[in-house]
Jmol script that loads the backbone (N, CA, C; Angstrom):
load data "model"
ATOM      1  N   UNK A   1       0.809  -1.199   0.000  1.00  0.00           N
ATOM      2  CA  UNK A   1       0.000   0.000   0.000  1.00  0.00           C
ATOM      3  C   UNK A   1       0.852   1.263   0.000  1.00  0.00           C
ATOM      4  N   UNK A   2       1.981   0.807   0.298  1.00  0.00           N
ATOM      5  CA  UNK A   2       2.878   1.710   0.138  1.00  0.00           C
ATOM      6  C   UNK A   2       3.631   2.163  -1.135  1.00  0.00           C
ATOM      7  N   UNK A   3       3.342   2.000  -1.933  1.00  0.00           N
ATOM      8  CA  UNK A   3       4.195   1.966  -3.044  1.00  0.00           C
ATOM      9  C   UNK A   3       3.811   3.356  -4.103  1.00  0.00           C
ATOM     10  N   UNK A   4       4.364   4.102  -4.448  1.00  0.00           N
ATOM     11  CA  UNK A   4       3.667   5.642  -4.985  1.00  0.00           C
ATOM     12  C   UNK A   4       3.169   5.321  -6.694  1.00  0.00           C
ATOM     13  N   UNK A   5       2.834   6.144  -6.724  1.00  0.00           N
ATOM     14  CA  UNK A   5       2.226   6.195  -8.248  1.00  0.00           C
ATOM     15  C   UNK A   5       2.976   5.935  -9.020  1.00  0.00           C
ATOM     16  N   UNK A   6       2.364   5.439 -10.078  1.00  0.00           N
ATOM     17  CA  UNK A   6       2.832   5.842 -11.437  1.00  0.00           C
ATOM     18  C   UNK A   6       3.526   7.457 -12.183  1.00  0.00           C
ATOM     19  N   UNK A   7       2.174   8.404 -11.707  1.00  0.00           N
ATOM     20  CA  UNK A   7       2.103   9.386 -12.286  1.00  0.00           C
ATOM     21  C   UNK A   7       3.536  10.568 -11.169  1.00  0.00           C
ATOM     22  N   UNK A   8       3.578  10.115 -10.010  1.00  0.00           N
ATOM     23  CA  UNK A   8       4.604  10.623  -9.437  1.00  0.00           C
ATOM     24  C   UNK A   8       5.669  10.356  -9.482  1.00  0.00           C
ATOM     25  N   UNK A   9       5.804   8.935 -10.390  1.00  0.00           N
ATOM     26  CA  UNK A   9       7.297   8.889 -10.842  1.00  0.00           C
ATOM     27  C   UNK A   9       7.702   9.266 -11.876  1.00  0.00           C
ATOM     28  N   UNK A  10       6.870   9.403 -13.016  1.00  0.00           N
ATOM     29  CA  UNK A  10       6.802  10.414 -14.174  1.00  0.00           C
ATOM     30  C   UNK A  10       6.973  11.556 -13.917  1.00  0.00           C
ATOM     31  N   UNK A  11       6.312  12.446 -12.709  1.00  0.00           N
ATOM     32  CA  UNK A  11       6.198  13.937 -12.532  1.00  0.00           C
ATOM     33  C   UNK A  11       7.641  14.573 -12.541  1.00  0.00           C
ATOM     34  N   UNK A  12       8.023  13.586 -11.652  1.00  0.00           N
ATOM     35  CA  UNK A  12       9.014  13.789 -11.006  1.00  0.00           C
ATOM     36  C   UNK A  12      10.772  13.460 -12.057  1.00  0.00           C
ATOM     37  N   UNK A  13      10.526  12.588 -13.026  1.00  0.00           N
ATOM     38  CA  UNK A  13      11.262  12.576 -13.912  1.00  0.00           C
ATOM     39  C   UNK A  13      11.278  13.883 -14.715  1.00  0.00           C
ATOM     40  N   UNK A  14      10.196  14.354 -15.124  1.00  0.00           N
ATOM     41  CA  UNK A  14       9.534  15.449 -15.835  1.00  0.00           C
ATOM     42  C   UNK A  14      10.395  16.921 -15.259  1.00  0.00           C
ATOM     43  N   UNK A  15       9.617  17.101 -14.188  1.00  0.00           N
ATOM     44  CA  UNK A  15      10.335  18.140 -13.342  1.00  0.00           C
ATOM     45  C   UNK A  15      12.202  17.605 -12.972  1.00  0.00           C
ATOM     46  N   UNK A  16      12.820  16.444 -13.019  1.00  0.00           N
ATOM     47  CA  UNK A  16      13.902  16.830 -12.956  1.00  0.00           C
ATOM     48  C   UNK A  16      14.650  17.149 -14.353  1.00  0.00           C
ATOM     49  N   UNK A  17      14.205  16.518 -15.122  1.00  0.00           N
ATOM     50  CA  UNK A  17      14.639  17.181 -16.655  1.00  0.00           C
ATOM     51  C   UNK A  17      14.679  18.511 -16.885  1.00  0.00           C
ATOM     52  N   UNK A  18      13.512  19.385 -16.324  1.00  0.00           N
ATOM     53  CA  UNK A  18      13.309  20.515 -16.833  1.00  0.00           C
ATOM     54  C   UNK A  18      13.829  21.462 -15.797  1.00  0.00           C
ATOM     55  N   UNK A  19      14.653  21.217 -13.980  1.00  0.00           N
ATOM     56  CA  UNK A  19      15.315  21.680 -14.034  1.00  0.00           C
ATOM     57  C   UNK A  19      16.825  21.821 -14.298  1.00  0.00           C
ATOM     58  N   UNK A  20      17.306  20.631 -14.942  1.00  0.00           N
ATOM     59  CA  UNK A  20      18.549  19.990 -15.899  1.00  0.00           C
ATOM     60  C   UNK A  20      18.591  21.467 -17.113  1.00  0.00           C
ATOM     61  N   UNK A  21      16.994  21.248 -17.635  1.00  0.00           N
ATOM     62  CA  UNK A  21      17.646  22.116 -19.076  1.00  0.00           C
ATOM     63  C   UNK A  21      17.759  24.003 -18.563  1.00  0.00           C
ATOM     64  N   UNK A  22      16.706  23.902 -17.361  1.00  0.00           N
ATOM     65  CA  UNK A  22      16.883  25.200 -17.012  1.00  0.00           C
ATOM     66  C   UNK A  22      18.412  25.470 -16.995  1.00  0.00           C
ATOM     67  N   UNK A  23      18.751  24.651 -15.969  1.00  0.00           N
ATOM     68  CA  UNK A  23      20.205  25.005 -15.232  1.00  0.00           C
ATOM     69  C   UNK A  23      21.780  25.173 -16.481  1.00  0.00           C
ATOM     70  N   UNK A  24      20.889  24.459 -17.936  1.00  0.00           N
ATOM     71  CA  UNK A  24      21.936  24.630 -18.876  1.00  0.00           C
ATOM     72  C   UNK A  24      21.909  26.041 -19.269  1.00  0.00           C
ATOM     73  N   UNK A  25      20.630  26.385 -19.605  1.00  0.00           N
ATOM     74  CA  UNK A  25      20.124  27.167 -20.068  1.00  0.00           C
ATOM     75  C   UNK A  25      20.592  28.758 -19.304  1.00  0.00           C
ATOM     76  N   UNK A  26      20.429  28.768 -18.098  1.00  0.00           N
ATOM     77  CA  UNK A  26      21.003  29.727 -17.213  1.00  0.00           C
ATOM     78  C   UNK A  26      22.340  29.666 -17.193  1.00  0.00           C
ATOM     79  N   UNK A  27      23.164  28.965 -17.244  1.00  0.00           N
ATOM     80  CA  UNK A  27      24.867  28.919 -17.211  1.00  0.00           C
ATOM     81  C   UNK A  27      24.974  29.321 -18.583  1.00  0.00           C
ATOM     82  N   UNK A  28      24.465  29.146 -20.066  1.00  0.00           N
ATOM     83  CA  UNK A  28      24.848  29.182 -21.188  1.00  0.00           C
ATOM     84  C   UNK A  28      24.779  30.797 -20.537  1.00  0.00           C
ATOM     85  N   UNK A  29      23.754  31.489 -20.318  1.00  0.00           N
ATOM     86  CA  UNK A  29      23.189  33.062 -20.241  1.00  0.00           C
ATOM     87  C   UNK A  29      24.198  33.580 -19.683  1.00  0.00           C
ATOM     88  N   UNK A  30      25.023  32.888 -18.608  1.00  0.00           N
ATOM     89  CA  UNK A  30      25.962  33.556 -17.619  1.00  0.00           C
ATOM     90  C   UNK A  30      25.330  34.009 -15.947  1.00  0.00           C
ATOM     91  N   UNK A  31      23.812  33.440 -16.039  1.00  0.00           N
ATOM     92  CA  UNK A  31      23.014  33.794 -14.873  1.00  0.00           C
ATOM     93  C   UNK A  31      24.227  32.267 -13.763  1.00  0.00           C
ATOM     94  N   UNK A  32      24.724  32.701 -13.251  1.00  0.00           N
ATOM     95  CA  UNK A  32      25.063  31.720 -12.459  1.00  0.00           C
ATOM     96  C   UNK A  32      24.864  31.699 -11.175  1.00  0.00           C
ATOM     97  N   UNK A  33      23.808  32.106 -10.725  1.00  0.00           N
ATOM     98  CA  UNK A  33      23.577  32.400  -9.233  1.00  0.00           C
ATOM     99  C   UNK A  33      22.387  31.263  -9.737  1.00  0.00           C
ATOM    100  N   UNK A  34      21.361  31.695 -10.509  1.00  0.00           N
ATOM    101  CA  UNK A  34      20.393  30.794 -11.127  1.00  0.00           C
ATOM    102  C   UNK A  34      20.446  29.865 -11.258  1.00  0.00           C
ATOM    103  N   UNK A  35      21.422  29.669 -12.138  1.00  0.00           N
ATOM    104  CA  UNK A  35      22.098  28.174 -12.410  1.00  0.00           C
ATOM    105  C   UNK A  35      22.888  27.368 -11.492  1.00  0.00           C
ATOM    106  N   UNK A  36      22.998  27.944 -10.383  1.00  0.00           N
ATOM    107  CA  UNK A  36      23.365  26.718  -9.221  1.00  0.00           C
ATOM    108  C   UNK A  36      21.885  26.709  -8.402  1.00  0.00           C
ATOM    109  N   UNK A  37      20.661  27.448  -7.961  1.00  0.00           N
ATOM    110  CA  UNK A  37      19.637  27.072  -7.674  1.00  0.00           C
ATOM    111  C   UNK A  37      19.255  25.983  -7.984  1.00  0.00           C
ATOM    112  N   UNK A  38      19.145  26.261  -9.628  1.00  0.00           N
ATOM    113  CA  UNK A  38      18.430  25.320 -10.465  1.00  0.00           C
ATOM    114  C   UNK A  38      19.184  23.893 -10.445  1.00  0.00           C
ATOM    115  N   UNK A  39      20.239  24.067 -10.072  1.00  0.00           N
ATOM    116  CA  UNK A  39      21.331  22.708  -9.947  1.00  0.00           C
ATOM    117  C   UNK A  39      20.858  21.809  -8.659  1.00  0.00           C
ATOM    118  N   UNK A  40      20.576  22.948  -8.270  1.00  0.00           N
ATOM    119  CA  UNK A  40      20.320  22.408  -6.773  1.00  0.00           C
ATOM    120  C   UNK A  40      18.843  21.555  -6.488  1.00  0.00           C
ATOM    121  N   UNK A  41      17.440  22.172  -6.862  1.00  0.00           N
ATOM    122  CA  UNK A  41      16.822  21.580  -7.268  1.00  0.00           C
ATOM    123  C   UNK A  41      16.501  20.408  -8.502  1.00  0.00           C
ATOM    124  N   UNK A  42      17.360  20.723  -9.419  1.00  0.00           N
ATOM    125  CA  UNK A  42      17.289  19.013 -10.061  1.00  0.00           C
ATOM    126  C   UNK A  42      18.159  18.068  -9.234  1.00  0.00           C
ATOM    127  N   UNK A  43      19.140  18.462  -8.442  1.00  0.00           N
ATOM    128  CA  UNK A  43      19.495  16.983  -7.742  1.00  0.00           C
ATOM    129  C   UNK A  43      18.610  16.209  -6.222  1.00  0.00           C
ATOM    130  N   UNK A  44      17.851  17.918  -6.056  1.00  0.00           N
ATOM    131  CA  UNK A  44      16.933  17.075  -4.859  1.00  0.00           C
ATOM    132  C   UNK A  44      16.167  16.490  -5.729  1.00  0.00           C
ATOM    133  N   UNK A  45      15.559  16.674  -6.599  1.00  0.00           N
ATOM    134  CA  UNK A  45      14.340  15.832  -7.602  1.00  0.00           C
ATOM    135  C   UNK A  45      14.584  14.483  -7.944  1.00  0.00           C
ATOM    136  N   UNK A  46      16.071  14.712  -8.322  1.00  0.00           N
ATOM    137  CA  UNK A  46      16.903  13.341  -8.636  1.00  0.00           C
ATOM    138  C   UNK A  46      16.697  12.214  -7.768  1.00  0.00           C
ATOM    139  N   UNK A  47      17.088  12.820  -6.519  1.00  0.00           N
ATOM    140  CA  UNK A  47      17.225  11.695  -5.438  1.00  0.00           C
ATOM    141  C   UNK A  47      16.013  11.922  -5.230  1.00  0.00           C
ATOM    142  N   UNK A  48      15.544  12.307  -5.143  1.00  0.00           N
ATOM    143  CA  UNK A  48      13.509  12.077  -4.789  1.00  0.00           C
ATOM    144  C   UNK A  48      13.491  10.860  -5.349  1.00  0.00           C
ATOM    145  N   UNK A  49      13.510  11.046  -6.894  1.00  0.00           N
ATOM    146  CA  UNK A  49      13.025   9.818  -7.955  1.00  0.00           C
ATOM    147  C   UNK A  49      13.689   9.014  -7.355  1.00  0.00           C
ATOM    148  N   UNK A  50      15.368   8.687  -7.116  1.00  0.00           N
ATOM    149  CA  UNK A  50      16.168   7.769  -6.898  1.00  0.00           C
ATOM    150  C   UNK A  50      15.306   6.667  -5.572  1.00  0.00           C
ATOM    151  N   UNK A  51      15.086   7.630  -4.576  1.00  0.00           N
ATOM    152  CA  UNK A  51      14.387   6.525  -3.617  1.00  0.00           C
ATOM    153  C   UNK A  51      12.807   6.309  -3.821  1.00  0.00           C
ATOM    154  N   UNK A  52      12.547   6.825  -5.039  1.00  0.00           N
ATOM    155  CA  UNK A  52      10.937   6.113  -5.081  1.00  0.00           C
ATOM    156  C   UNK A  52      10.998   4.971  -5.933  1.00  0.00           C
ATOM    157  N   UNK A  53      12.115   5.132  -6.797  1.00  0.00           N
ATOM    158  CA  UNK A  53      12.130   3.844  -7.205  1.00  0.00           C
ATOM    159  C   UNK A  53      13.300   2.414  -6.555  1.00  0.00           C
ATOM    160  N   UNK A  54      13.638   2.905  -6.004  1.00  0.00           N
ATOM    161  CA  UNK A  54      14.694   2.074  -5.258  1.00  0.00           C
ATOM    162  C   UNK A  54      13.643   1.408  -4.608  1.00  0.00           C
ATOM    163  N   UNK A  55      12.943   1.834  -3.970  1.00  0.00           N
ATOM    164  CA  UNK A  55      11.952   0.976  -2.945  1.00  0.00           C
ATOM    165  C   UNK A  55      10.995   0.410  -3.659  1.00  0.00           C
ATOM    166  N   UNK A  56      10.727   0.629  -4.958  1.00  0.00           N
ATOM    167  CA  UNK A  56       9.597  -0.047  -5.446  1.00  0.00           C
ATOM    168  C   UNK A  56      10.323  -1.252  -6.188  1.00  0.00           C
ATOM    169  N   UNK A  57      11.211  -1.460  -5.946  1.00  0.00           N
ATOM    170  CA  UNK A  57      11.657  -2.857  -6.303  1.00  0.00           C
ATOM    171  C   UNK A  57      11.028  -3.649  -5.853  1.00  0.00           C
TER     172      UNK A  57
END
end "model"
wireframe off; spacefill off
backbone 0.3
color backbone group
């Protein structure tokens, strides 16, 4: 009963991609205050995903 969605492991792939391209996207610009935010939030997203699927083994 524990086991999360489908759609939240998608979301969550989704949203870490898109802050991946942000964070390119802001370093290409030279925004680099931005672009380590944005770094920062795709790797919490990352490991979000990482242990939702680790456990759904």
């Amino acid at each position: 009963m524990n086991n999360p969605s489908t759609f939240r492991i998608y979301f969550l792939a989704v949203l870490s991609a898109a802050w991946i391209i942000l964070t390119l996207a802001s370093a290409r610009g030279g925004k680099w205050p931005i672009a380590a935010i944005c770094l920062v939030m795709a790797v919490a997203n990352s490991v979000q995903l990482y242990r939702l699927t680790r456990a759904r083994r």
